[in-house]
Each structure stands twice: as structure tokens, then as C-alpha cells.
SETIGU-775223 format. One line per 2 residues: number of its first residue (from 1); their letters; for each residue x, y, z of C-alpha. Coordinates in pm, 1 decimal. Example, Ala and Ser with C-alpha at 12.3 -4.5 7.8 and 13.67 -1.06 7.14 Angstrom:
<atoms>
1> as> 1230.0,-450.0,780.0; 1367.0,-106.0,714.0
</atoms>
This chain:
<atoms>
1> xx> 11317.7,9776.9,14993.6; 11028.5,9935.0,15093.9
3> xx> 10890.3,10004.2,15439.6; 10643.1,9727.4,15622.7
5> xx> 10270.0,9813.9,15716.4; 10284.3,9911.7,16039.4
7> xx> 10208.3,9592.0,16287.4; 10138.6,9890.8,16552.6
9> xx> 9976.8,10205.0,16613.6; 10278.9,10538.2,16622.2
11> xx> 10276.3,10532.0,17017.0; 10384.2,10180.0,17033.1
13> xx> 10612.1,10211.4,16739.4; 10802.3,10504.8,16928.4
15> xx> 10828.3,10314.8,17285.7; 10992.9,9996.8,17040.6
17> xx> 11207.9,10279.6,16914.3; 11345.0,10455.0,17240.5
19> xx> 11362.6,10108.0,17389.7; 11573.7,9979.7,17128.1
21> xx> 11807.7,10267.3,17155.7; 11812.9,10243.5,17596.3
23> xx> 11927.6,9847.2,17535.9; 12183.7,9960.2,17266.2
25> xx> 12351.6,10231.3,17491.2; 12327.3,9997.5,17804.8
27> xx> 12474.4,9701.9,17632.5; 12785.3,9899.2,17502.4
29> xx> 12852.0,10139.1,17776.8; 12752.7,9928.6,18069.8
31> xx> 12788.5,9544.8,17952.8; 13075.2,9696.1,17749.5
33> xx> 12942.7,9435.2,17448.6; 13177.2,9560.9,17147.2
35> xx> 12937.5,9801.6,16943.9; 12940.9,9552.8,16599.2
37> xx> 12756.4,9291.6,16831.4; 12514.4,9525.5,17015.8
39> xx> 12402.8,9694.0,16683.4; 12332.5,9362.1,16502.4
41> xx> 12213.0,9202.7,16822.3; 11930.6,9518.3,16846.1
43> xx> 11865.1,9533.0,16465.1; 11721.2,9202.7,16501.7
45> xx> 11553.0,9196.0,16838.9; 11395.9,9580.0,16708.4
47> xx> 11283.5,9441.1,16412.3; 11107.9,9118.3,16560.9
49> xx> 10921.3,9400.2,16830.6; 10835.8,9632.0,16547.5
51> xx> 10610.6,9306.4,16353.9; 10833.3,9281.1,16087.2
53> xx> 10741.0,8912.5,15928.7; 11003.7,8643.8,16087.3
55> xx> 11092.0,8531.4,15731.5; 11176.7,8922.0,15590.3
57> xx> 11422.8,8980.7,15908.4; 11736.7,8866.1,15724.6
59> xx> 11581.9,9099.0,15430.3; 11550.3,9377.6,15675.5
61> xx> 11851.1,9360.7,15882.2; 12077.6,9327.5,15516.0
63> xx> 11863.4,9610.5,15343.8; 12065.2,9866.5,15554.0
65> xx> 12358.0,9688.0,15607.7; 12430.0,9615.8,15282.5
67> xx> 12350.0,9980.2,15160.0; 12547.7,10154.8,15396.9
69> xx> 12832.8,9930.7,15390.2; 12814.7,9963.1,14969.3
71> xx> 12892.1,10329.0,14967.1; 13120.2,10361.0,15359.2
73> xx> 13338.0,10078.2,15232.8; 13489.2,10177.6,14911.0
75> xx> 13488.7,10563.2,15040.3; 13685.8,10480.8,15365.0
77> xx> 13901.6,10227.3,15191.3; 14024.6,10442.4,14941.6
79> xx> 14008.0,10722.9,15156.3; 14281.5,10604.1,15388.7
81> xx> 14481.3,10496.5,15145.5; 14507.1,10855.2,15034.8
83> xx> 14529.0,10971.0,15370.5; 14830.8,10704.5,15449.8
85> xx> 15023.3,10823.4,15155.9; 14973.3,11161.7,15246.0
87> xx> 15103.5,11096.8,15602.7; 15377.9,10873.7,15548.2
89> xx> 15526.9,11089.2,15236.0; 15519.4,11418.9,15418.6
91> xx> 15224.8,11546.7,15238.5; 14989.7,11566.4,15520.1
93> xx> 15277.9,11788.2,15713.8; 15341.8,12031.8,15403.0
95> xx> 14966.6,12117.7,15382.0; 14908.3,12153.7,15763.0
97> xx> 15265.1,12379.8,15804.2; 15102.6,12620.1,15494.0
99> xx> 14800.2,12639.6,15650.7; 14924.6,12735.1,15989.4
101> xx> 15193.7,12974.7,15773.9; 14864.9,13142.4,15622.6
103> xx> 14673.6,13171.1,15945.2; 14933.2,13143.8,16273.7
105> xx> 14931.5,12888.6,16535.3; 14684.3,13011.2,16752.7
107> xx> 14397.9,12989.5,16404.5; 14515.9,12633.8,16374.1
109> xx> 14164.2,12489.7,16470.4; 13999.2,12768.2,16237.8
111> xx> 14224.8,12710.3,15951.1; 14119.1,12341.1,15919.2
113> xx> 13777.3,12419.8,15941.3; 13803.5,12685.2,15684.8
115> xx> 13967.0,12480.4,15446.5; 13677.0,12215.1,15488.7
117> xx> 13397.6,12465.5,15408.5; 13544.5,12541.6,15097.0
119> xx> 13627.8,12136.1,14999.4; 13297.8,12071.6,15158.8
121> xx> 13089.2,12253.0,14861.0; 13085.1,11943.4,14641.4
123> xx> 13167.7,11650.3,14814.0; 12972.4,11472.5,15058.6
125> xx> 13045.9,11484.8,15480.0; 13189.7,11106.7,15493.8
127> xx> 13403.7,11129.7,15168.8; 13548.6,11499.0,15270.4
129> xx> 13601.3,11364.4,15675.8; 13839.0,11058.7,15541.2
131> xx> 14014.7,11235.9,15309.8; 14044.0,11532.4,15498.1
133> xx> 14130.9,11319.0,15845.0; 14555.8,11333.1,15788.0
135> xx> 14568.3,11676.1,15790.2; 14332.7,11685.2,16101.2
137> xx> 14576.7,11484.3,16272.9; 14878.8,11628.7,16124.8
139> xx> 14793.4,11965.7,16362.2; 14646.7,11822.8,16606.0
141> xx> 15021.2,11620.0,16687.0; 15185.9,11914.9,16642.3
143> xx> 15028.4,12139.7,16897.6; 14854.2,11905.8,17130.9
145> xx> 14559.0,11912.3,17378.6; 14225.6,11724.5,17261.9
147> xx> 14148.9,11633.9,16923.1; 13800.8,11722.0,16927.3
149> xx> 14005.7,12096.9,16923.8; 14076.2,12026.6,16551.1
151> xx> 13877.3,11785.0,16440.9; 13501.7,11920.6,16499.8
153> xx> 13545.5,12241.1,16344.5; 13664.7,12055.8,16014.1
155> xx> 13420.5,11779.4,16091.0; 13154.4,12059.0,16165.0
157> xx> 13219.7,12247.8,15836.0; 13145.3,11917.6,15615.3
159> xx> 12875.4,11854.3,15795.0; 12667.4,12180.4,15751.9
161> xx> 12795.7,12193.3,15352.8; 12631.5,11884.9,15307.2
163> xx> 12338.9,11976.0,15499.5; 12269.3,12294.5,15364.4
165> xx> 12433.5,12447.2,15033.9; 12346.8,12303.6,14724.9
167> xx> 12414.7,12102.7,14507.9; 12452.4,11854.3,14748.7
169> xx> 12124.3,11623.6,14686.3; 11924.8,11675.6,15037.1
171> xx> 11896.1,12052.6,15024.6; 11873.1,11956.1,14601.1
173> xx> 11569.0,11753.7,14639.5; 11425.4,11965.2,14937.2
175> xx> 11404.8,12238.6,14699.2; 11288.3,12042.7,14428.6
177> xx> 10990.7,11917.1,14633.8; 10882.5,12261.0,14748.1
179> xx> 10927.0,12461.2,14448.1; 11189.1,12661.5,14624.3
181> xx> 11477.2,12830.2,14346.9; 11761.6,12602.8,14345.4
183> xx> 12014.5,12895.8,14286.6; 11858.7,13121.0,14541.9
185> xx> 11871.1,12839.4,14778.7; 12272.8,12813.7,14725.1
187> xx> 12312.4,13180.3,14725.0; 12136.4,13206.5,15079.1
189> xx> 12217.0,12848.7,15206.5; 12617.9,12949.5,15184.4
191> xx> 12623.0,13216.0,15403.2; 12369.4,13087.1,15630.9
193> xx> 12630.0,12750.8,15680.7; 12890.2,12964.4,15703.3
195> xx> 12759.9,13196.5,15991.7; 12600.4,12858.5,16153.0
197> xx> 12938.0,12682.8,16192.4; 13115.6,12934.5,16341.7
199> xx> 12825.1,12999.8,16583.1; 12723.4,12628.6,16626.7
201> xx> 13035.0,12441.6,16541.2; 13373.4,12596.8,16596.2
203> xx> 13302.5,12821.1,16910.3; 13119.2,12505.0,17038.8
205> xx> 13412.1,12305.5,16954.0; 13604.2,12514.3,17130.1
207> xx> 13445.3,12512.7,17423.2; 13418.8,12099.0,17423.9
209> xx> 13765.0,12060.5,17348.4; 13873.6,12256.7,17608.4
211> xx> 13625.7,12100.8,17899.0; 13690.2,11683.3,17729.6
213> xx> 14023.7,11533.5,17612.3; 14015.3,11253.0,17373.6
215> xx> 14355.3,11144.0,17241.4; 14469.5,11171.1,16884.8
217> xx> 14397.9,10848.6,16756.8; 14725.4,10618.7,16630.0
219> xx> 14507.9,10315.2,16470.9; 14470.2,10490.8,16117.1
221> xx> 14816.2,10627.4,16081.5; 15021.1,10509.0,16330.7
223> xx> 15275.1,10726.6,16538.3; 15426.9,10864.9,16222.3
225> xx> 15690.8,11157.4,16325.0; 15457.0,11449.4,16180.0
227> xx> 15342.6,11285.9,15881.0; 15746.9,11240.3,15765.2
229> xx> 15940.3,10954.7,15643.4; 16232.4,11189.8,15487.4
231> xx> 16465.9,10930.5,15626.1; 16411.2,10547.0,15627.7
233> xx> 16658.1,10283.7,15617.7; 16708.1,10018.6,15290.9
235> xx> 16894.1,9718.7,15242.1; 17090.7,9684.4,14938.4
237> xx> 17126.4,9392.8,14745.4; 17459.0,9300.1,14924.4
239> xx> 17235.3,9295.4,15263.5; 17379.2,9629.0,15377.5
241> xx> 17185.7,9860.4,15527.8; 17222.5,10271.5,15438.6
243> xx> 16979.1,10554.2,15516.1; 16746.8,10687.3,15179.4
245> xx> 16665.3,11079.3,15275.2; 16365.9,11168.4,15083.7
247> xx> 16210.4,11547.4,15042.2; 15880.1,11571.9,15103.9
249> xx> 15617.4,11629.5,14810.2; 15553.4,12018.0,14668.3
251> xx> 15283.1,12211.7,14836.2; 15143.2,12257.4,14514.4
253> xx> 15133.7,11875.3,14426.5; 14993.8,11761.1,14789.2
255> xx> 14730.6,12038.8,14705.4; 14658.3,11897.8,14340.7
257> xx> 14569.1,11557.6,14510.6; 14370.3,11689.0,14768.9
259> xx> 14190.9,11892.6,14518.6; 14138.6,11634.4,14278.5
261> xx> 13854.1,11431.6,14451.3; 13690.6,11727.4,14509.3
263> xx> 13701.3,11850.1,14172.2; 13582.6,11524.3,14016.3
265> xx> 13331.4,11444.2,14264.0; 13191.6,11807.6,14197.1
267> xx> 13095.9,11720.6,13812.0; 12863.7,11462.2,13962.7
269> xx> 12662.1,11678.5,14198.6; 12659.0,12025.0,13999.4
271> xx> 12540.5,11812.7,13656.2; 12276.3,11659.3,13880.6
273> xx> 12141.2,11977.5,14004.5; 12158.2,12116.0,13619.4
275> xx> 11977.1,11822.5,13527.6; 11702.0,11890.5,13785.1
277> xx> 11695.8,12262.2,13734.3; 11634.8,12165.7,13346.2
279> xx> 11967.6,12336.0,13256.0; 12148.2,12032.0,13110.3
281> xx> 11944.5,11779.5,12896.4; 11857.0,11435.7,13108.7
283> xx> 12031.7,11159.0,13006.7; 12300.5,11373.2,12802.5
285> xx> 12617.0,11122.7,12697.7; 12889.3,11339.8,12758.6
287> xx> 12718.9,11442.0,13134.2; 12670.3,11058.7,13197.1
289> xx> 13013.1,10980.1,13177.8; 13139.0,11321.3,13350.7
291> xx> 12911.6,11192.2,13645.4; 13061.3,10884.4,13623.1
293> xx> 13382.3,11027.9,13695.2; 13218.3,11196.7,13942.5
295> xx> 13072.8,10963.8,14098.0; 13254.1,10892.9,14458.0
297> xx> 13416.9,10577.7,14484.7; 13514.0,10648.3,14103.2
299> xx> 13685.2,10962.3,14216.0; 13836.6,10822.6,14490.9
301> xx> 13988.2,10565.2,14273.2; 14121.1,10775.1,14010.5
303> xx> 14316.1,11041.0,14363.6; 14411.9,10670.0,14522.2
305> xx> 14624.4,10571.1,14164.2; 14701.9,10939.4,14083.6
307> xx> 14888.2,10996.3,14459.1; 15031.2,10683.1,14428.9
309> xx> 15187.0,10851.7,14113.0; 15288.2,11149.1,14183.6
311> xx> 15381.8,11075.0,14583.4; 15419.6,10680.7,14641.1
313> xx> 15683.8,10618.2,14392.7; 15865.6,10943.3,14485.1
315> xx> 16207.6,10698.4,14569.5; 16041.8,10369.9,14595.9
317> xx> 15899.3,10115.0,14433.7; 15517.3,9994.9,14368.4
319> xx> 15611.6,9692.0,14604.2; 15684.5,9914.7,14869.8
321> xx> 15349.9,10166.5,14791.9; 15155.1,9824.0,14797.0
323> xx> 15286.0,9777.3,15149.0; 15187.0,10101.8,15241.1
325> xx> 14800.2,10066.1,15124.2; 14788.7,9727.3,15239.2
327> xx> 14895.4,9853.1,15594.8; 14627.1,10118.2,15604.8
329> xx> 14357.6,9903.7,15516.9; 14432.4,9637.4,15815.2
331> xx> 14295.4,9915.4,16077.4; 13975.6,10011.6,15915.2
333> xx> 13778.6,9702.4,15956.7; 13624.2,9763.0,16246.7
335> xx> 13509.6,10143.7,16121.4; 13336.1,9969.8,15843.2
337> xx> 13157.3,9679.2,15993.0; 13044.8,9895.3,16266.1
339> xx> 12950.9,10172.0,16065.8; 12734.6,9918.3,15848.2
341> xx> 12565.5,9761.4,16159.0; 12468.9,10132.9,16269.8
343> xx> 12299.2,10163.6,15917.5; 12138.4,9846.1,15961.7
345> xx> 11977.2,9967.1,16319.0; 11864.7,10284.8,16141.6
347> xx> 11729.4,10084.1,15850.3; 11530.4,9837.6,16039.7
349> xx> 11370.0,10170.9,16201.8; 11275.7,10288.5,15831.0
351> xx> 11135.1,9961.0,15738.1; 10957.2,9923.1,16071.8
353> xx> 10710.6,10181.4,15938.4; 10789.8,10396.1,16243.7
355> xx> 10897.3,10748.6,15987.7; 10555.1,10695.1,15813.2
357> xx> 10364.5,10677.9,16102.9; 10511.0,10988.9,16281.9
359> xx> 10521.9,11165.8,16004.9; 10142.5,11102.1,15913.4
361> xx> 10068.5,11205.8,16296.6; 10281.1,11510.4,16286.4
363> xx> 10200.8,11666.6,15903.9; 9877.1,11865.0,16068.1
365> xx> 9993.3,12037.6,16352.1; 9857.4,12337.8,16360.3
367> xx> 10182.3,12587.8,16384.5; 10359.3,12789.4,16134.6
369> xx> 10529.3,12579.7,15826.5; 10850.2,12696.0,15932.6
371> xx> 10810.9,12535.8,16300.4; 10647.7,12272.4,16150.9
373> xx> 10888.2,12208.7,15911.5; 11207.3,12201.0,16176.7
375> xx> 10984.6,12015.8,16407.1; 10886.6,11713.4,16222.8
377> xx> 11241.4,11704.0,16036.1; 11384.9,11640.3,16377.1
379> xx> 11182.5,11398.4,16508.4; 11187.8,11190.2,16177.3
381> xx> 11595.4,11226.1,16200.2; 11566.0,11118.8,16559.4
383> xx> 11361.3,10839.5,16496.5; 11574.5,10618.8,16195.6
385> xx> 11863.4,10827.6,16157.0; 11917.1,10920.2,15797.0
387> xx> 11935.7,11297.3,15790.1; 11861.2,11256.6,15396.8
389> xx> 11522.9,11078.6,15484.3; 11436.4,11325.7,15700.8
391> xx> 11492.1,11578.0,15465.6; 11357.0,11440.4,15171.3
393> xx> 11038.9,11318.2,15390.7; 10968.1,11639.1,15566.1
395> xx> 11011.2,11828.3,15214.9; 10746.3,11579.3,15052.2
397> xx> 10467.8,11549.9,15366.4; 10467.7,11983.7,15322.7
399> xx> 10464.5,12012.2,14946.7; 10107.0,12049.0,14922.9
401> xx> 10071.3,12296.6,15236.0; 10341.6,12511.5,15082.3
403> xx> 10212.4,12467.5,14697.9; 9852.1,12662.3,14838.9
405> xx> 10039.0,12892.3,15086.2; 10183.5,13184.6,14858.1
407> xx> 10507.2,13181.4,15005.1; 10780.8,13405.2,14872.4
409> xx> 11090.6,13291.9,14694.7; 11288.5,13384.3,15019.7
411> xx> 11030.4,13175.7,15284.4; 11056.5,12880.1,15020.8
413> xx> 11460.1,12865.6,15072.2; 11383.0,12943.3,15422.4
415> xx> 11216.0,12674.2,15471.7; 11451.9,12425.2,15264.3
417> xx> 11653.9,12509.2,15560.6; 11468.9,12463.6,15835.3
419> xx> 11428.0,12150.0,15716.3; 11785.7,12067.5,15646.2
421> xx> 11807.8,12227.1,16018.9; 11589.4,11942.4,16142.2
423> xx> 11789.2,11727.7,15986.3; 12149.7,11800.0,16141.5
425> xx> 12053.2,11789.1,16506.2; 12084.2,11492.4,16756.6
427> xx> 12315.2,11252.3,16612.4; 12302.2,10981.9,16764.5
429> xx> 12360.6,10600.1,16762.7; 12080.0,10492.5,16498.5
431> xx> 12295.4,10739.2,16234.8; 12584.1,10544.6,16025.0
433> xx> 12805.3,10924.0,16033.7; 12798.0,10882.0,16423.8
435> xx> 12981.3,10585.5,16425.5; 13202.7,10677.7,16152.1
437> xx> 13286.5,10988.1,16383.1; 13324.0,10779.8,16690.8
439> xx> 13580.5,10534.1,16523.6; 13778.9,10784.2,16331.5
441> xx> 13812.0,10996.2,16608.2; 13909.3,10720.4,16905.2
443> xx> 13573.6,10803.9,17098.2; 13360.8,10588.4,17294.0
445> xx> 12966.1,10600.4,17248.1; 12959.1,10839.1,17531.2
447> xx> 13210.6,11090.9,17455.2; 13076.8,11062.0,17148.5
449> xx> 12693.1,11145.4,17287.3; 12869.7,11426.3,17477.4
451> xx> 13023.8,11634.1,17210.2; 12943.5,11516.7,16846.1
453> xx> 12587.6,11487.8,16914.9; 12539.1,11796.0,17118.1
455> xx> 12776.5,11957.4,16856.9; 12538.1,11873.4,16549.1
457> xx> 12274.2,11993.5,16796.0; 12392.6,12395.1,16843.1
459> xx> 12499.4,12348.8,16441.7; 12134.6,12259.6,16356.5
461> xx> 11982.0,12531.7,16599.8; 12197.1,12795.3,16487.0
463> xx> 12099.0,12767.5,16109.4; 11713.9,12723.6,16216.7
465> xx> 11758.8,13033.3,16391.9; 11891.6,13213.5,16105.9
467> xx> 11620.6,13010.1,15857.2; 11341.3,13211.2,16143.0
469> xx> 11459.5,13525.6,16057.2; 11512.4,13530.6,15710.9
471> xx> 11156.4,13352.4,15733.0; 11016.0,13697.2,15935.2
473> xx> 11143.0,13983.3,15733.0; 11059.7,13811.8,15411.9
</atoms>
């Protein structure tokens, strides 16, 4: 769906904007309206302020609803079914007590995000975050004190991998855009996420952990005793009851599920970016249906029937593994819907015509392309949400600027993130992964405000600062 003419000039369009977002905070921290309601309530009254027609409001309201909630509800649905079986089998527990084995108790927050950065290369931030979320909670039950100790750091680490490192598709189609090298970009983009979440996300997370507590959250997985059911009681046919004592899984086959997502989702995202860079022929057969299995509800599937395999039916039957999944699914209804309302509020933004009118205002400012760049990437992610738009946008409204600038091959990656810098910072409650943090994590909008978004904030800084200097000495 594309975006409406503007019915006002950019200053009007921006007040609508930051009003909209004063009524949503004040109706769910001060009326204490449950966030679903507020978000749908505000889509609509935004989007009759902004001049969209009356008759394309339904249109507008279900354009991001509907395309949020398409991808978030098949991801976190079959991502918490993996995650359940991984709790309830012992799977979750194995993989946490190796990584603390490999690292020591006192790494524990540094070992989980560690392990995301390297799952984080191919698969997206919301797909890695759900899958990844049993382990999470895993150590953060076993050695107590805030979640936001463990979680961020992990949470952090898929976050700036999506951001920044091809061949995720912003950074992908940033590049493209520019005319930046795709495989210089991922040779300088790793490192650069690398240094920028330790600076930005896990000392930060440390430090927010430390100052606010939030409770590890029970409504996903339950108060499970670590992650173990090794003994659980069964009634034989002759009604008596007796105790089944069940090992838990392998390390190495926990670690072959956890892997296998990441694995399949990774022949979707590298074939696209050989497809762009001309490596692989478009439209190849054998790449189509490798991207198909790559594609990430597909991969999902294919972990969701292959743990059910090789852990559910370890000792019990596909009666009792249906139980299981249909008990994880109950608690994730409220994630989804509200997750889907918060893309609606940022797509009624888009379609408002509010991006195209900042970024028409902002694309001659009269400062260097790399400030420029950072600048009008966060105010565009500010202003509707998507960090992808904002990416993609910023990329396109500076294509011709950099295509008569002469920039190096090192400036042209520097600038891909820059932009992707833009892009990360200020979180907030227009952006569908805010609310997906917020409700996987137990956190109200304003703990939320407090630590994800200023988190995302120092992440985003700390890789523009790094994109500045490789920018200078080029």
C-alpha cells in the first residue's frame, strides 16, 4: 500500500506525530488502558489527524497490522514451541550449563550474548530473540538478579547483526543503493557490531541491570525447575500412578536444533545477497527452492517438527508433545496482537506521508554525508518506526549525492553504517520489536522506555562513532 499525499505541510505532520505518541504513552502508563486498545485506539484517531480519506482508514490501519502480524505470528508461534520443548525436556538447561562450563559463572551475561552474535549472522533480530529466549531464561533462573542482566546483551547482539553485517537485507540494500562493496561492507560491518555491542550493549546492560530489576518472566515457560522434567509422574493403564525419570537430551543434539534454524534460514539471506551481488543467476531453480527452505517461518517449521523428533518423543508420546505445544501457544496471544497493533501505529505513520515529507525537508542540509546520513536515518526511524525504512529510505534520498561525490570504497561502507546507525537508535513505541521486547521480557512501556530504548540508543551511537572514524582516515 502506498503512502497518501500529504493532507499537511512536514511541521504539522510532525506535531500529529509527537502528539500521537504523548496520548499513546499517557493512555497506557497513566489511564493504564491495556496497550492492544491504546495502539488501535491511536492508529485510528492518528490516521483521521494526518488526512488520510475516512473510507481508506480500515485500509490503513490493516496495511500494518496485517503485515506485521503475517511475519511476528508464525515466527513467535513456532518459536515458542521450540523454546517450550527445549525448556521442558532439559535442553534449554544442557546448553546454558555448557555455556557457563566454557565461560564461568561470573561471564554468564557475556556468554549469552556471545553466542547470539554468532547465531545472529543469518537470521533476523525477532526470529533469533524467540528462539534464543529459553536459554536466556534458563541463566537468568539459575543465578538471579534482573533479567535485563542476561537478556539485553543477547537481545543487544541480534539486534546490531541485523542492523549492521550483511547479508541481512537492510545493510544488503543500503549497499546496493549506494554502490558501496557488499563484501567489504561485511568484512568491516562485523567487527564494527562486534566492538559496538560490547561498548553500547553489554557494558550498558550491565550497568541497567544492575540500577532496574525486572523479574524473569513465568508466562512463556512457566516455573519449570531449570528447564527439567527428568522426573514426572504417569498413570498406567490400571490407574496407578509411578514416577518416569527421563535424561535430558545430548549437548550435541540440543545444539543441532538450535543450529538448524539458523542454518536454513542462512541459505535464504546469503543466496539473496549472491543474487544481488550478480554471483548466483536470478531466478535460479535450485536457489528458489533453497530460499524457500530458507525462508523463516519455513525454517521454523521444519526445527518445530525436527525437535519434536529428536526431543518431544524422547519417552512420550505425540499426544503428550501436542499438549506441550498447545500449552505454549495459550500465553503468546497477547505478544502477537500487541505486537501487530504497534506495527499498525507505525504503519499509519508511513502511509500518513509524514517519512516523505521529512525526508524531502532534510535530504539538503548542508553538512557532511556522513552526518547527514546518521541524521536523517534517525529522525525517519523516529518518526514511523521501521528501522528497515529508515534504512532503505535514507540509502535511496543520498544515492545521487554519493554517486557525484568520489567517495572511497571505505567512506561508501562507512556510510552504509551510519545509516544502519540511524536506524538502531530510539526504539520506541511506534516500532513492532519494542513491543515484542516489552512482552517477552515482562516489562511495562516505561521500563521498557528506560532501558531497551536507551539501550538501542548507546548501541546505535557507538557504531556511528566508529562509522566517523573509519569515515576520517579513509
Amino acid at each position: 500500500m502506498e503512502a497518501f499525499d500529504p493532507a499537511f505541510g512536514t511541521t504539522t505532520l510532525l506535531l500529529i506525530a509527537v502528539g500521537a505518541v504523548a496520548l499513546l504513552l499517557f493512555l497506557i502508563i497513566k489511564v493504564k488502558l491495556h496497550a492492544f486498545v491504546a495502539l488501535v485506539l491511536v492508529s485510528a484517531l492518528t490516521a483521521l489527524a494526518a488526512g488520510i480519506p475516512v473510507a481508506d482508514v480500515p485500509d490503513a490501519l490493516a496495511f500494518g497490522f496485517s503485515s506485521t502480524l503475517g511475519s511476528v505470528a508464525l515466527l513467535v508461534g513456532f518459536g515458542v514451541m521450540i523454546g517450550r520443548l527445549l525448556e521442558i525436556t532439559g535442553g534449554a538447561q544442557v546448553l546454558a550449563d555448557t555455556l557457563i562450563g566454557r565461560f564461568g559463572e561470573k561471564r554468564a551475561p557475556l556468554a549469552l550474548g556471545v553466542a547470539a552474535l554468532l547465531f545472529g549472522f543469518p537470521i533476523f533480530f525477532d526470529a533469533g530473540l524467540v528462539v534464543f529466549l529459553p536459554i536466556i531464561v534458563t541463566v537468568a533462573r539459575r543465578f538471579g538478579g534482573s533479567m535485563l542482566l542476561y537478556a539485553f546483551p543477547a537481545a543487544g547482539a541480534f539486534a546490531v547483526m541485523h542492523a549492521l553485517v550483511p547479508p541481512h537485507p537492510g545493510p544488503v540494500a543500503a549497499a546496493e543503493l549506494l554502490g558501496a562493496n557488499i563484501g567489504l561492507t561485511l568484512i568491516i560491518g562485523a567487527p564494527v557490531a562486534i566492538v559496538s555491542w560490547y561498548v553500547g550493549a553489554f557494558l550498558v546492560s550491565q550497568i541497567i541491570g544492575r540500577r532496574v530489576h525486572v523479574d524473569i518472566p513465568t508466562s512463556l515457560f512457566g516455573e519449570v525447575n531449570g528447564g527439567r522434567d527428568a522426573d514426572e509422574p504417569s498413570t498406567s493403564a490400571a490407574g496407578a500412578t509411578r514416577t518416569v525419570t527421563r535424561t535430558p537430551p545430548a549437548f550435541i543434539t540440543v545444539l543441532g536444533v538450535l543450529l538448524l534454524p539458523f542454518v536454513l534460514i542462512s541459505f535464504n539471506t546469503v543466496l539473496d545477497t549472491l543474487m544481488t551481488a550478480g554471483v548466483v543467476e536470478e531466478g535460479a531453480t535450485w536457489a528458489e527452492y533453497l530460499k524457500l527452505l530458507g525462508d523463516t517461518s519455513i525454517a521454523l517449521l521444519i526445527t518445530v517438527i525436527v525437535a519434536t523428533l529428536v526431543l518431544g518423543l524422547r519417552g512420550r508420546t505425540m499426544a503428550d508433545v501436542s499438549d506441550i505445544l498447545d500449552n505454549a501457544l495459550g500465553p503468546i496471544c497477547a505478544i502477537i496482537l500487541i505486537t501487530g497493533a504497534g506495527g499498525m501505529f507505525g504503519g499509519v505513520l508511513r502511509l500518513s506521508g509524514i517519512g516523505e515529507a521529512l525526508s524531502s525537508s532534510l535530504s539538503n542540509l548542508g553538512v557532511s554525508l556522513i552526518l547527514q546520513a546518521f541524521l536523517i536515518s534517525t529522525l525517519l526511524r523516529v518518526a514511523q518506526g521501521s528501522a528497515t525504512v529508515a534504512l532503505t529510505t535514507t540509502a535511496g534520498l543520498l544515492s545521487a549525492a554519493v554517486a557525484t561525490a568520489d567517495l572511497s570504497n571505505i567512506q561508501l561502507t562507512a556510510l552504509v553504517l551510519a545509516i544502519a546507525a540511524g536506524a538502531t537508535v530510539l526504539s520506541h513505541v511506534n516500532d513492532s520489536g519494542f513491543w515484542l521486547v516489552s512482552r517477552f521480557f515482562g516489562m511495562d512501556v516505561k521500563t521498557t522506555l528506560k532501558t531497551w530504548t536507551v539501550m538501542e540508543t548507546t548501541l546505535g551511537l557507538s557504531a556511528f562513532v566508529i562509522s566517523l572514524g573509519l569515515w576520517a582516515i579513509a
